[in-house]
N, C-alpha and C positions, 0 to 999 in steps of 0.2 A: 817403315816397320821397325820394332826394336828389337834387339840383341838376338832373345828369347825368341821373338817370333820368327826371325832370322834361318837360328840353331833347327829352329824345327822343320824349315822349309828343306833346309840340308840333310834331315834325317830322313826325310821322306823321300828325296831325289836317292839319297843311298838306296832304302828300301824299294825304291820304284828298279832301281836300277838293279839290282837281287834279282827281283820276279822276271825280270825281263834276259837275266846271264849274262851282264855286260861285264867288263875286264874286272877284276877282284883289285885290285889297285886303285883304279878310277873309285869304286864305288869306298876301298878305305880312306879314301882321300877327302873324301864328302862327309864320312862319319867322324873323320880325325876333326876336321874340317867344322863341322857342329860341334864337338867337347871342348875345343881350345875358343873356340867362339862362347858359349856358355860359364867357361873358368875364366873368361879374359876381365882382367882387375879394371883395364884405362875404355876410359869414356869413347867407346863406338864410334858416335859424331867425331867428335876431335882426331879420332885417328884417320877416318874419310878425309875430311879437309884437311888433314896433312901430307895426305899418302905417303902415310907411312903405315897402313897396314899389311901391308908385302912385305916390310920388314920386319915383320914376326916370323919366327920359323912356324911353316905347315901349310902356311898361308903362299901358293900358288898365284900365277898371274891370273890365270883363271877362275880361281875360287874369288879374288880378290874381286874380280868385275864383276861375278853373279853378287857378292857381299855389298857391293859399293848399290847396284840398279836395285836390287829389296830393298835397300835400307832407303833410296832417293825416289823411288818409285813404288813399292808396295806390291809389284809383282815381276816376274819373269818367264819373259816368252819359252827358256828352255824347260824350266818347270811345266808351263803349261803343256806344251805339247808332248811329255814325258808323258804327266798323269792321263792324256786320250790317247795314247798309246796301248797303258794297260788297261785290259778289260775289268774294272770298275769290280765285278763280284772276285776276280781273283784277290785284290787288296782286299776284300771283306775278311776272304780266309784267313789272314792274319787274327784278327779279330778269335779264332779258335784255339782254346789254349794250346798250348805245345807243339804248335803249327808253324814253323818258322817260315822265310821266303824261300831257304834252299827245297824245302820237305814239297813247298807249295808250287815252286817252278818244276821240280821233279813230275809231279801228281796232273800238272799239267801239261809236259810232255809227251808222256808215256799214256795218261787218259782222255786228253782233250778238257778236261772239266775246267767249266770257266766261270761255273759259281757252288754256292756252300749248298745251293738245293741239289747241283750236278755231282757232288762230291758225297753229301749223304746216299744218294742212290748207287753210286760205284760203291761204296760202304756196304750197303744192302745185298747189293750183289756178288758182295766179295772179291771183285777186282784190286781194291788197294792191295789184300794181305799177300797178293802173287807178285807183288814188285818190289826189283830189290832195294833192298835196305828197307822196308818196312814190316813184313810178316803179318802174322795174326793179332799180336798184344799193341801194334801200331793202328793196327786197323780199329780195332775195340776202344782207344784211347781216343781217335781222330773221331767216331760213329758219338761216343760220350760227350767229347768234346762239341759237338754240332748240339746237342741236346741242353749241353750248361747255357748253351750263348743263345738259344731260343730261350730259356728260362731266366736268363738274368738279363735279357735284353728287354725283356718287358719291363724291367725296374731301372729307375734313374738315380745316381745321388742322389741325396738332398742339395747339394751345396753347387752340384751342377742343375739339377733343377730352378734352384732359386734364380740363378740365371737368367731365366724366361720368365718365372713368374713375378719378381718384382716388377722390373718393367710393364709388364701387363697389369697389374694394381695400380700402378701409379698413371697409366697410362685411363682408367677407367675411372679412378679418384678426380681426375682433369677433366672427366668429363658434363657439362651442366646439367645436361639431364639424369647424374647418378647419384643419389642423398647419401646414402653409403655404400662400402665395399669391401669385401676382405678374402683372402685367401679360405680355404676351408679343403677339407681331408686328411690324409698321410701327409700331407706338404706342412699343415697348418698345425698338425700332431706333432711337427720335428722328427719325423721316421727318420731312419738311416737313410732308406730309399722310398722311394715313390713312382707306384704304375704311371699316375696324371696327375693334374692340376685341375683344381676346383677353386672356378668362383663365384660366390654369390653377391649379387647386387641388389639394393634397394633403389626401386624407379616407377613412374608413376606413369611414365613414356619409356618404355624397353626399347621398341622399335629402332631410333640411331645408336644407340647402347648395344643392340645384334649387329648392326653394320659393322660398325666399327671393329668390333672384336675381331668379324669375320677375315677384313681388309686389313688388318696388323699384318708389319712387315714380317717376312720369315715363315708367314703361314705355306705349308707346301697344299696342304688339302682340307677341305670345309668336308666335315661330315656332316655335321648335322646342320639347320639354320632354321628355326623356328622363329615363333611368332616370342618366347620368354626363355627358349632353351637351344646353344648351338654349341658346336663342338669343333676346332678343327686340330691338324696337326700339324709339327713344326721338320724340318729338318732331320734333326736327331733322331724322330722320331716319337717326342713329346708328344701327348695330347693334352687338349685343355677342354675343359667344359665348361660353359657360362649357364648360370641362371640369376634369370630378374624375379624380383620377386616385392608384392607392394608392400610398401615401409613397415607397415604393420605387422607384416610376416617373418621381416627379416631376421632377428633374435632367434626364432625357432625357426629356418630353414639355415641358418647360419650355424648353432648348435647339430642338426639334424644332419648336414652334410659334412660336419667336422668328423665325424665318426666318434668309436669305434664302430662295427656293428654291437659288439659285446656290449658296450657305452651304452649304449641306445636302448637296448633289450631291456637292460636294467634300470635303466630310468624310464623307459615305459610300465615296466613294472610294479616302479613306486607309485608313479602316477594312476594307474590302474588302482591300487591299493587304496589310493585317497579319494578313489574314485571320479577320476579324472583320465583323460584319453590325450596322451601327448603325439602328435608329430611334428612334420615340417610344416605343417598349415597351422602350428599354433597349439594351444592345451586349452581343452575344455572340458565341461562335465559330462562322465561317459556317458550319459541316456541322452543329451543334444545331440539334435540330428544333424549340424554342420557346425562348421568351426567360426562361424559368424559370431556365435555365443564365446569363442576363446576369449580368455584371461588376458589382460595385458601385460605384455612384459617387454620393454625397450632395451635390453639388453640381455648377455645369458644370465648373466650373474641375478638379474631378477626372475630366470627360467629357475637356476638353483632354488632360490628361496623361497618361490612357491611351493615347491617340494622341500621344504625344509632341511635344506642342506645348504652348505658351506660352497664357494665357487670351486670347481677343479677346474685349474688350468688344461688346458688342451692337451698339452705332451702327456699330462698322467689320463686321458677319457681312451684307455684300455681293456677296460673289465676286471681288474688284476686289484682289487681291493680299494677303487676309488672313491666309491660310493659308501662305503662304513666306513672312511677317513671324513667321508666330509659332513658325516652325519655329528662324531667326534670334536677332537679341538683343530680338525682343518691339517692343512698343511706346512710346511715349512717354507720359505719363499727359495724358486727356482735358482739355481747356478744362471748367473747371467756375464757375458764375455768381459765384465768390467770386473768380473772375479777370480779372473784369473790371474794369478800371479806367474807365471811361467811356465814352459813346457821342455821335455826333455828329448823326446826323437827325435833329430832334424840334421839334415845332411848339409855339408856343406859342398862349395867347387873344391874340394881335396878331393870328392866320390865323384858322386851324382849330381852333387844339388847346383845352384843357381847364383847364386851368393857368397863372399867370400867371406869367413871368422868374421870381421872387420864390419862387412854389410848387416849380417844376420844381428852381430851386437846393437850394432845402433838404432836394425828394426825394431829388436826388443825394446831397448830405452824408450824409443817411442811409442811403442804401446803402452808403457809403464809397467814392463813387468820388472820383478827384483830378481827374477835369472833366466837362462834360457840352457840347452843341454845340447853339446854336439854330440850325435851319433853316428860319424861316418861308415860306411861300409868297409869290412875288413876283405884280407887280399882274396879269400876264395872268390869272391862275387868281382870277378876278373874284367868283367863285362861292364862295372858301375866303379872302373877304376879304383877299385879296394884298397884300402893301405895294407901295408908289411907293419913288420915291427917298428922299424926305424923312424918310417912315418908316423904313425902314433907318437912315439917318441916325440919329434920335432910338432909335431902338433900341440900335445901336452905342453911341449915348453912355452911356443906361441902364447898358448892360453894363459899358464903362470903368468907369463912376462906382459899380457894384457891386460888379468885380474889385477895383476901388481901395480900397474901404470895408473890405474884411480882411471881413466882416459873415460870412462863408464861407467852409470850409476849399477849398469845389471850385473848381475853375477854370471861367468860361465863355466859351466858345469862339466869337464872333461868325461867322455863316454864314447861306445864303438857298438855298434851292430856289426855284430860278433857270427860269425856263419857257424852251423853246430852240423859238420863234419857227417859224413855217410855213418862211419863208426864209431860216432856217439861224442868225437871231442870236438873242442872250440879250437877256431881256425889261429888263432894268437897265443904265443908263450903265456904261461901265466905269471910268469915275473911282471910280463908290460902289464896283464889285465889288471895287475893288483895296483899299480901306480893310478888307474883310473879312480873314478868316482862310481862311476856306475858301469854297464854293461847290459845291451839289448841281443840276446840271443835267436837267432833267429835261422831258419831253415830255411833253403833258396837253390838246393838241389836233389836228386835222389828220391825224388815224393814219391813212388811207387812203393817204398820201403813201408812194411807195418811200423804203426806206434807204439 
């Protein structure tokens, strides 16, 4: 295991140990135990084969041995028998915003509830708002809170999505009986988030093309499994949907499952107009009785031109004025990640983050940007190890004294996510704030408050 994956196993044993009321010591010793793991500068391996990681302060004999069996073996038996210990829907409830483990060990104490469907119904029935330290405005919060995480649990990043779905392209692209392949929906639109995964395949033999998909590692359950059309889902919670479709088809079942629906409305409508009948079977002329008569078109961009318009990339087939751009002089060409020149939010192990000044620079270098921006967390955000003034301070200098050193082609950009205070101020002097470059303000307690 590395470092990272290490840290995390530690925050889970802390959290596991929460829900379950074990000694508050023990369990800070495992979350201490994960952030000095996470900010640790010297090379993990090397310090194992020295043993000399017990000669770090924080680092216990025991913490050292569960550190050393993760990192040489990949799991551990105290871990394991931790997580079947807790009943599985209680760690869900974390998952609800504002739901910590004390609120959640409470809640299951005093109600027995041992999952998020058991807790909505206490909710319902108004037992939370009678225990103490919670009330009425707890109860309304924790009942809300149950409803965001049904509504945004049907959506996935994108960037956690892609996750699953490259692999699964590539894995269908490998296969001989697939001529082509490609993603298609909100996935293949670049949404923010995505319900599913859409694929459409061109094959002339579907048949081992459904097996396969169905048999991909990590699948938890096969919904569907048709003869050209299957579905299953993943772990997470992912679904994915396959359709085969013959080569001829595929251009317009590939456009037709890209979406939008809005997309689609209106490019049925041009085509209607020119008298012509577009779907996923193809475009043909509206009074043909099947799409045996469709037009040919081996790709979308020859879908566009038949209707006499310009290609619109996928990310803009919205409905949001795509179609009279591409009637026009077209578009402009897309932001793509090689145009990036640098970014500015980014924490480093002074807060939160993963990586040290040091590391994060030389990520940049090698991406080839010409700067990058720390924004650590200031001290209200107590919990994401925040800096004081002082720290900014030494931090600042850090960076001069790196910027200065030439040591780096990238520039860095001194900044702070900056906490903006219940009554309206920013958590930092404004003498340090003015020495910065920049400043990310940001709210990260008190949300109940009007805007």
């Amino acid at each position: 295991m590395t470092k990272r994956e290490i840290a995390d196993v530690l925050n889970d044993i802390a959290t596991l140990m929460e829900l379950k009321g074990e000694n508050p010591f023990k369990i800070r010793a495992y979350s201490n135990g994960a952030r000095k793991l996470e900010t640790l500068d010297e090379d993990l391996g090397a310090l194992i084969e020295e043993g000399a990681l017990g000669d770090i302060p924080g680092f216990g004999k025991a913490l050292v041995e569960k550190i050393e069996t993760l990192y040489r073996e990949g799991r551990l038996e105290f871990y394991d028998k931790l997580k079947e210990s807790v009943e599985p829907g209680i760690v869900l409830m974390l998952e609800i915003p504002g739901l910590g483990a004390k609120k959640i060990k409470a809640l299951h104490k005093a109600l027995g509830v041992t999952s998020i469907e058991a807790l909505q119904q206490a909710c319902e029935d108004k037992l939370v708002a009678d225990l103490k330290g919670f009330g009425k405005k707890s109860q309304e919060k924790i009942a809300e809170g149950i409803k965001n995480r049904e509504a945004y649990g049907k959506r996935h990043l994108w960037w956690r999505a892609r996750a699953v779905a490259e692999p699964i392209l590539e894995g269908l692209l490998a296969l001989p009986e697939v001529e082509k392949a490609s993603h298609a929906g909100s996935f293949r639109r670049k949404r923010e988030h995505v319900g599913d995964l859409d694929f459409i395949v061109a094959s002339s033999t579907p048949a081992p093309v459904m097996d396969w998909f169905v048999a991909q590692e990590g699948v938890k359950e096969v919904t569907a499994h048709g003869e050209t059309k299957a579905s299953v889902r993943f772990e997470s919670g992912l679904q994915a949907d396959l359709r085969v479709v013959p080569p001829k088809q595929f251009s317009f079942a590939l456009h037709h499952f890209t979406g939008s629906k809005d997309h689609n409305v209106l490019m049925r409508q041009r085509a209607l107009a020119r008298g012509l009948s577009l779907s996923e079977w193809g475009l043909k002329p509206a009074d043909a009785e099947s799409f045996e008569d469709s037009l040919e078109a081996d790709s979308e961009e020859a879908i566009f031109a038949l209707l006499d318009l310009k290609f619109v990339p996928p990310e803009l087939r919205e409905g949001l004025g795509e179609i009279e751009a591409a009637e026009g002089a077209g578009f402009p060409q897309l932001l793509k990640v090689g145009d990036l020149r640098g970014v500015f939010h980014n924490h480093t192990t002074a807060s939160d983050g993963r990586a040290s000044l040091e590391e994060m620079t030389e990520a940049a270098q090698e991406l080839g940007w010409e700067y990058w921006g720390v924004a650590d967390h200031s001290k209200a955000s107590f919990q994401a190890n925040g800096l004081n003034e002082t720290r900014v301070l030494d931090q600042l200098d850090r960076i001069e004294k790196l910027n200065a050193s030439k040591a780096y082609t990238t520039h860095i950009f001194s900044g702070n996510e900056t906490d903006i205070l219940p009554d309206g101020s920013l958590d930092l002097e404004e003498s340090v704030l003015m020495r910065l470059d920049y400043v990310v303000a940001s709210v990260h307690s008190s949300f109940s408050q009007t805007e």
